[in-house]
C-alpha positions in Angstrom: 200.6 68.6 56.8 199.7 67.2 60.5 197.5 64.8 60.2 198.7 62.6 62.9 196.7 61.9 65.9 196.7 64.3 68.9 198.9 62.5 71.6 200.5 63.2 75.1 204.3 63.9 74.1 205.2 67.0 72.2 207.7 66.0 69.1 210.3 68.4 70.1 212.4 69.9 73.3 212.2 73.2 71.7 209.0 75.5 70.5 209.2 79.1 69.2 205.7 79.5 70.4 204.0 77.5 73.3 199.8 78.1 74.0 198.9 76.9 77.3 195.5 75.8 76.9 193.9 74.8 73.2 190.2 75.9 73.1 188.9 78.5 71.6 191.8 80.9 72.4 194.3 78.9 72.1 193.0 77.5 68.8 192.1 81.0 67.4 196.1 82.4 67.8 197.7 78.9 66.7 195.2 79.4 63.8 196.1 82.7 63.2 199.9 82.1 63.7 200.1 79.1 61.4 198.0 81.0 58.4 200.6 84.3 58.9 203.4 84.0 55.8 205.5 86.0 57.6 205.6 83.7 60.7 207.9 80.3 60.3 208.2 79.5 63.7 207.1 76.1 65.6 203.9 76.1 67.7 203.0 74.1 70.4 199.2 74.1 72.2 199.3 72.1 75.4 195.4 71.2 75.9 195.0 69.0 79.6 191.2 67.5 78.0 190.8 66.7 74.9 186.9 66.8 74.7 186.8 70.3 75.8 184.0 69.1 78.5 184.3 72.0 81.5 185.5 74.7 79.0 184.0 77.8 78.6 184.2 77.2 75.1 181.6 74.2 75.5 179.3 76.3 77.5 178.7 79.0 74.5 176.0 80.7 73.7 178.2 81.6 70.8 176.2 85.6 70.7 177.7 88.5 68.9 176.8 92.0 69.0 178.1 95.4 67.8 176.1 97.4 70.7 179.1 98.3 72.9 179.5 101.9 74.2 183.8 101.8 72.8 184.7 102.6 69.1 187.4 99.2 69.6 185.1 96.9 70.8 182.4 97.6 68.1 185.4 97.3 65.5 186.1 94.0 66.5 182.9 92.6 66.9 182.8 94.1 62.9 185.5 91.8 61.8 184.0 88.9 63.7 181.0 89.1 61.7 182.5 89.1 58.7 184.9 86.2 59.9 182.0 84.4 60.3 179.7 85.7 57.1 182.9 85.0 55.0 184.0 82.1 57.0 185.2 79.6 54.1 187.0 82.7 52.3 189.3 83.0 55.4 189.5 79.1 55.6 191.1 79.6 52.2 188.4 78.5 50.1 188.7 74.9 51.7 186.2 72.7 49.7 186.0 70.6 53.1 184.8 73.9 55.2 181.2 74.5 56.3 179.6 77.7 55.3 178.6 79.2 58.5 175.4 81.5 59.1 174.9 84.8 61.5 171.5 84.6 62.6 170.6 88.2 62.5 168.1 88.8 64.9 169.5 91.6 66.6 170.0 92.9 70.3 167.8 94.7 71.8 168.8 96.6 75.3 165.7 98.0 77.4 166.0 100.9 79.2 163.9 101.8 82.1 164.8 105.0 83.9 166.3 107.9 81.6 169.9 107.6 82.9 170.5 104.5 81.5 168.6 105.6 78.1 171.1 108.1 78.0 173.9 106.0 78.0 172.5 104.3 75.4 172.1 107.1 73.2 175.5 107.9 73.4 176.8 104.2 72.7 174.4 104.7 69.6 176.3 107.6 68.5 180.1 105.5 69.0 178.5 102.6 66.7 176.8 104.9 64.1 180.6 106.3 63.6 181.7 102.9 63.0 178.6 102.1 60.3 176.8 100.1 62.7 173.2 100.0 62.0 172.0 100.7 65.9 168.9 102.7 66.4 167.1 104.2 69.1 163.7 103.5 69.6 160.9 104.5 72.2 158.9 102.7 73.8 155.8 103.0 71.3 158.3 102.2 68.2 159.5 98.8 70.1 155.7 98.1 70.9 155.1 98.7 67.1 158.0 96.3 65.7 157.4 93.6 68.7 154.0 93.8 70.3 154.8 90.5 72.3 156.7 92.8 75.0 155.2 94.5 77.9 157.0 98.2 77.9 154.9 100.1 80.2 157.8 100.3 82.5 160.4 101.1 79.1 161.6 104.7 78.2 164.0 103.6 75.4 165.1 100.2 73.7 168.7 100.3 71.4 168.2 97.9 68.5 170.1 96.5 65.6 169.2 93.9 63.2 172.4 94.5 61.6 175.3 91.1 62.3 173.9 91.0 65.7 172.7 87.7 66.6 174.3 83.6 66.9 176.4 81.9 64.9 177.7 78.8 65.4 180.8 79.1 66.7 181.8 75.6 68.0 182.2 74.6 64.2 184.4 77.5 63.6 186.3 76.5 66.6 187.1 72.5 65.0 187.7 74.2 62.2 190.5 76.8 63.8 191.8 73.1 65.6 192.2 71.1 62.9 193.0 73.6 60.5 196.2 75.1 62.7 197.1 71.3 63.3 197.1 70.8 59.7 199.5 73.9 59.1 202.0 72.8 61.3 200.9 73.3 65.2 201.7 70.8 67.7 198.5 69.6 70.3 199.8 67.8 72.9 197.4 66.3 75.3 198.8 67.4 78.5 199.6 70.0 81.3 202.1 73.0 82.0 202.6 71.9 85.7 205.6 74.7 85.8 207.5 77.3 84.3 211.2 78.1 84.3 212.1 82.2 84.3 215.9 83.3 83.5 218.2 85.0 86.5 216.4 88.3 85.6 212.8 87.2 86.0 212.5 88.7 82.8 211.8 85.6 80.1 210.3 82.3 80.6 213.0 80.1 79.4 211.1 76.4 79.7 207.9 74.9 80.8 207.6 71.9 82.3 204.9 68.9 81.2 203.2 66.9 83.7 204.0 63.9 82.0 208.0 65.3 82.4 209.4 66.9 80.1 210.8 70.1 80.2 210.4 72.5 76.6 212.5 75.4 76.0 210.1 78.3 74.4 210.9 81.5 72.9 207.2 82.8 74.2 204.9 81.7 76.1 200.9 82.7 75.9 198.2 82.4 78.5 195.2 80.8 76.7 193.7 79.3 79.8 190.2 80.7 80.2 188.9 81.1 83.6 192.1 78.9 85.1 194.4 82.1 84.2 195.9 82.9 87.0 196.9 79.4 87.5 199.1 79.9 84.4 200.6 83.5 85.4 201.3 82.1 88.7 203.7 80.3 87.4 205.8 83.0 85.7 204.8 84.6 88.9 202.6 86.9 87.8 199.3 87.5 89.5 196.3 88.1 87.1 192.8 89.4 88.3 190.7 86.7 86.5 188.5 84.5 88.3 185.6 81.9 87.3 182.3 82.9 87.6 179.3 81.2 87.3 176.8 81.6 84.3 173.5 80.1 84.0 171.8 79.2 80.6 168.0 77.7 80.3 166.1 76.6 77.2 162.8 76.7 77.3 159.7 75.8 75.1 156.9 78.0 74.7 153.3 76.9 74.4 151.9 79.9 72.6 155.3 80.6 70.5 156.0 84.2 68.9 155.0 85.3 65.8 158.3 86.5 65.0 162.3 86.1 66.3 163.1 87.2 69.5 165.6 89.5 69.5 168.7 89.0 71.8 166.4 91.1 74.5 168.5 92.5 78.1 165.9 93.1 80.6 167.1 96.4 83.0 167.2 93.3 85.6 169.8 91.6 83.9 168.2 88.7 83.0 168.5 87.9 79.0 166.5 85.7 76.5 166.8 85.2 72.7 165.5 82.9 70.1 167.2 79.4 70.0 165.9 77.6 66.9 162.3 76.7 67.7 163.2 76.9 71.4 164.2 80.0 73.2 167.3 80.9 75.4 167.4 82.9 78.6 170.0 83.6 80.9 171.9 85.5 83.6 174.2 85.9 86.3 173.3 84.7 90.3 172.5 88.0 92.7 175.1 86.5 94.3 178.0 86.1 92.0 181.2 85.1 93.9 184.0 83.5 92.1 183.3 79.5 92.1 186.1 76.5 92.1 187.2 75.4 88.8 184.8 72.5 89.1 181.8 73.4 90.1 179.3 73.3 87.1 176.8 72.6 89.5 173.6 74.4 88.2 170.8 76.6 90.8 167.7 75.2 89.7 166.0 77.6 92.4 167.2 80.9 89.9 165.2 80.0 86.9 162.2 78.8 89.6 162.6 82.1 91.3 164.2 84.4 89.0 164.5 83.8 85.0 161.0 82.6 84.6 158.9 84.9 86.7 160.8 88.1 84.6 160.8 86.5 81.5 156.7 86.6 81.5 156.6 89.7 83.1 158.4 90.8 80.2 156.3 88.8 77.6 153.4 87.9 79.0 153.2 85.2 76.4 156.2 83.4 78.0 153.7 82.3 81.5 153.4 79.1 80.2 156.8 77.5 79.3 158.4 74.2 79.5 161.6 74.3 80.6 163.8 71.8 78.4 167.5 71.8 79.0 169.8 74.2 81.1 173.6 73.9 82.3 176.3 76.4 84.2 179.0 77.4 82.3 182.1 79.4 83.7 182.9 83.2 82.7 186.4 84.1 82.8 185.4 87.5 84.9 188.1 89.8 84.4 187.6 91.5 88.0 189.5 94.7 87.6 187.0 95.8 84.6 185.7 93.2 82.7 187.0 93.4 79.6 190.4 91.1 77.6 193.6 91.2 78.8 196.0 91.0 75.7 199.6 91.4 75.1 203.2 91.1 77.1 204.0 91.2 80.9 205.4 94.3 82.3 208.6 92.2 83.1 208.3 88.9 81.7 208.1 90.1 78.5 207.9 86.6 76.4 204.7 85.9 78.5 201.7 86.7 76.3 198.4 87.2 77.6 194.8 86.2 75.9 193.0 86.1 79.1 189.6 87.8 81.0 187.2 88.2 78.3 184.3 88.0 81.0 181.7 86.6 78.0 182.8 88.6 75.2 185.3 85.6 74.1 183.4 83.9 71.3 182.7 87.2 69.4 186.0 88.5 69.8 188.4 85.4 69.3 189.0 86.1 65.2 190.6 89.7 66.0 192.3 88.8 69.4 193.3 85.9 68.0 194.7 87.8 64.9 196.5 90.5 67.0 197.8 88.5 69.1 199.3 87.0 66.2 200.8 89.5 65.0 201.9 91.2 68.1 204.4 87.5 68.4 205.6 87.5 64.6 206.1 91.5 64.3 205.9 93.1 67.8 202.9 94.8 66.8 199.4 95.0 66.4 198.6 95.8 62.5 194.9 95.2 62.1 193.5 97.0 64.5 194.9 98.5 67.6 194.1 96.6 71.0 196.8 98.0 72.7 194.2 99.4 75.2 193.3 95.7 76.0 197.4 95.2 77.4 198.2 93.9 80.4 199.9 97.2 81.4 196.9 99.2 82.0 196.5 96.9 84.9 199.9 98.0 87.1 199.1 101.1 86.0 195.4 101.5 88.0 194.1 102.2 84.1 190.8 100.3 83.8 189.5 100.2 80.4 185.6 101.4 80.7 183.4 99.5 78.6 179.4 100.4 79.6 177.5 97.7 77.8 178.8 94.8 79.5 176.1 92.0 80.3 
């Protein structure tokens, strides 16, 4: 058991395994690593700030949904919600472990011109193959089940009540940290500054601390949210994640719904759920350039002139609203087609990637964290094949198409 204090100098010279960067990715494959019996190697996660304050993993709205338009994507969003329905059963039964809820209150995707209703009818069709419980509803059936929206403009909604919804996924995150910790990974509170490749530029051989020290590794895997490509640079690789900024605004309403909100996607973008007794809405800028790692600076003018003014075209009810908290929070925007980047280099084949989830990273960290897993201790993915998520289909031109991507 490792239940010594996380500090700045790893134990060792040598690791079998080393994470660069230890939040929720980084935690989620040490986790899954550490709990694999047929894995007895040594693991090191290098994590530059402890309190997890700029991560992506702090600026969560910790959503899950099964309403995606590719057969893989709905499966793993399926063993996410069980993760987290059965949450102390894959802790081990751990008397010390929290049980943790899925607020079901469903996604619901608005459609207002027929080509995009169509798309959702055949996403519908992919998730009713998996036993998803989506269903397609017009505009008088969504009217019916939530009066509170205006739909004179809707032609279709796609709805499921079904583990679609929030959890709480910072909890299952401390849990994944000190869990791994206490099953043998390292945390080191520090910084890969460099990395050492062999003659062939074909391995990653070392990496080198900021603090000094230099650590032989048998693999190496990019865990470092939206600062990525700072990571691959160094095996020099080039990777085409960026950060991108993401607004989030909670708001109190003075004539509150009579029932939850689902997770609603206006056809402008703009998305609002219930938060407790608050709500939550959110979106991306018109403008949406990639941003320095540093600026969290928040554009109080979008919610002024945006968020707010469709929100209550949407539900009239939501005209008068107090606005109570808000903050920017940094996707890691996989540019080249928005979805994860998993598995080994073309050429540096001990460099591992977990990388470009573009928002999805939350709902998808138990089975990316699992294959990724067990792609290190056997070479292969087992559980469910994310092979179309590797890094290859980049070189190769090969986007992976996802259509429900918010």
């Amino acid at each position: 058991m490792n239940n010594n204090a996380i500090t700045n100098t790893p134990i060792k010279t040598n690791y079998d395994v080393v994470i660069v960067g230890g939040a929720m990715y980084g935690s989620s494959v040490a986790w899954f690593l550490a709990n694999n019996k047929d894995f007895d190697g040594s693991i090191l996660v290098v994590e530059k700030d402890p309190t997890y304050e700029f991560t992506s993993t702090a600026h969560t709205n910790s959503c899950m949904r099964q309403q995606f338009s590719k057969e893989i994507n709905v499966r793993i969003s399926q063993f996410a919600a069980d993760f987290v329905k059965n949450f102390q059963h894959y802790m081990g039964d751990d008397p010390r472990v929290p049980k943790l809820m899925l607020q079901s209150y469903g996604y619901m995707y608005l459609a207002d011109n027929e080509p995009f209703a169509d798309v959702l009818r055949e996403s519908q069709q992919v998730q009713e193959k998996c036993g998803a419980g989506t269903k397609i509803m017009s505009a008088d059936e969504i009217k019916r089940d939530y009066p509170f929206y205006k739909v004179d403009d809707i032609v279709a909604g796609s709805h499921n009540l079904i583990d679609e919804g929030y959890f709480d996924g910072n909890t299952l995150f401390d849990w994944w940290k000190r869990s791994a910790r206490e099953k043998g990974a390292e945390y080191v509170t520090n910084e890969v500054v460099s990395m050492q490749l062999n003659a062939e530029k074909s391995q990653v051989v070392s990496v080198t601390l900021k603090s000094g020290e230099a650590i032989t590794c048998g693999k190496v895997v990019n865990a470092s949210g939206p600062r990525a490509v700072l990571t691959s640079r160094m095996a020099g690789i080039e990777l085409p994640v960026e950060p991108r900024k993401r607004y989030t605004f909670i708001f109190d309403a003075e004539n509150p719904l009579d029932r939850d909100l689902p997770l609603t996607i206006d056809p402008t973008g703009v998305h609002m759920r219930t938060e407790g007794t608050y709500y939550l809405a959110g979106c991306p800028p018109d403008d949406d350039p990639a941003v320095d790692y540093n600026d969290f600076v928040q554009d109080h003018s979008i919610w002024e002139n945006k968020v707010w003014p469709i929100i209550a075209n949407r539900i009239p009810q939501f005209e008068a609203i107090k606005l109570t908290n808000s903050w920017a929070g940094h996707y890691a925007f996989n540019t080249f087609d928005q979805n994860a980047i998993l598995g080994e280099h073309t050429t540096v084949k001990n460099f591992i990637f977990v990388n470009g989830f573009s928002g999805h990273g939350f709902q998808q960290s138990p089975a990316m964290g699992r294959g990724t897993a067990e792609l290190i201790t056997y070479g292969e993915y087992r559980s469910l094949d994310l092979s179309p998520f590797n890094y290859q289909r980049i070189p190769d031109n090969q986007p992976f198409v996802e259509k429900a991507v918010i």
